[in-house]
N, C-alpha and C positions, 0 to 999 in steps of 0.2 A: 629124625630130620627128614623132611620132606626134599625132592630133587628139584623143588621149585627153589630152594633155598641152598643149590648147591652147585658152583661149576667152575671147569676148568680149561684152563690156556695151555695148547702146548707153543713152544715157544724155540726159535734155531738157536744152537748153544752158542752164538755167535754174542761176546759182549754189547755190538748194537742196541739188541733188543730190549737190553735190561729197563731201559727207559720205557717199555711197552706194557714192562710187568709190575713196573713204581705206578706206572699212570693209574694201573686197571687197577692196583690192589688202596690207591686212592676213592677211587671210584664206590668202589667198594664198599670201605671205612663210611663216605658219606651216606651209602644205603640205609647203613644201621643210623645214622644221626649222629656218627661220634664229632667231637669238637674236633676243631682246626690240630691243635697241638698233637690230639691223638691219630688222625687221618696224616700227620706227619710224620709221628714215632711207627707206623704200620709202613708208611712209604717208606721209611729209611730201612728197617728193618727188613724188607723185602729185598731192598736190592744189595744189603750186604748176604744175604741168604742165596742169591741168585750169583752172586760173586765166587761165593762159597760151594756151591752147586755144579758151578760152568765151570770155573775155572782153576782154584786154589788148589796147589798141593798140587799140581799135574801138569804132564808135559804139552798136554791137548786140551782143547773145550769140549765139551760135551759135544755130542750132536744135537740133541735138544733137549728140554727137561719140559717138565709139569708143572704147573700153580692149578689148586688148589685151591679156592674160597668155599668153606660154610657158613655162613649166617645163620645165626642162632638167638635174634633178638637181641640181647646185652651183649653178646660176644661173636667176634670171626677168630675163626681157625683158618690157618694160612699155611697148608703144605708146599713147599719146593720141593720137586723130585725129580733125578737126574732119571734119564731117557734111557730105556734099554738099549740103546742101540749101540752105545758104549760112546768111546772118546775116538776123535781125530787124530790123526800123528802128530803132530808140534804144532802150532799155534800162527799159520800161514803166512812166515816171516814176519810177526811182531816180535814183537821184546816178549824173554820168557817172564815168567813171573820170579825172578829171584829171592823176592822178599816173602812170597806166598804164606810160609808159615807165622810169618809175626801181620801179615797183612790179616790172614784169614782167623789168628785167634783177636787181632782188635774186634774183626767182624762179630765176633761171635758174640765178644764182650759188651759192642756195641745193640747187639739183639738182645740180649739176658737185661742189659737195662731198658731199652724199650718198649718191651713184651713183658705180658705177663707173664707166659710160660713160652720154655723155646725146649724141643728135643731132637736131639742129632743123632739119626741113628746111620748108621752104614751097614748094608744089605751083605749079604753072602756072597755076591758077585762082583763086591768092591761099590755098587751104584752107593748113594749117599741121598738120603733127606731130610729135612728139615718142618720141624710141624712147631707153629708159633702162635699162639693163642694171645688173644686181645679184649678185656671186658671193658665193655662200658661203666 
């Protein structure tokens, strides 16, 4: 694969942004010519992936994380990668995530059916990513 076919956002772990990284990984999807319904299953699945990334399962957001697009003619691969830089302390007086775990396994359930392939792997230093592949 060629670097002309391949880049990436970093992005503040700040839930805000999540709408930054639906928009682009839309963007995206239309590069390749995929139809509306699938430029929509990529957008949803990005940002339970970035949900899952920033925030689930922990007492802080990340600091920031990584997206990922390859373009590959019929298909994008869409990595989310949480940011070495580790997590914040608590989640700067919002609500913690209480439900995290049944939030974060809908997400997941929600990517496995919108994606072709989804893998979640978690790093040696606790970091977490997510790599979710889409064909045309």
């Amino acid at each position: 694969m060629s670097n002309a076919n391949l880049f990436k956002l970093t992005i503040p772990g700040d839930p805000t942004y999540i709408r930054l990284a639906k928009k682009t990984a839309s963007s995206a999807g239309s590069l390749l010519n995929f139809d509306m319904e699938a430029i929509s299953d990529i957008e949803i699945a990005v940002g339970e992936a970035c949900k899952l990334v920033t925030c689930h399962n922990s007492d802080g957001w990340c600091d920031s994380y990584d997206i990922t697009w390859e373009l590959d003619g019929e298909r994008i691969v869409i990595t989310v990668a949480e940011g070495e830089e580790g997590r914040r302390n608590g989640k700067g007086g919002k609500r913690p995530c209480i439900d995290c775990p049944k939030e974060g396994d809908l997400g997941i359930a929600v990517m496995k059916t919108l994606m072709d392939e989804v893998q979640i792997v978690s790093a040696e230093r606790g970091n977490k990513y997510i790599r979710m592949t889409k064909v045309r």
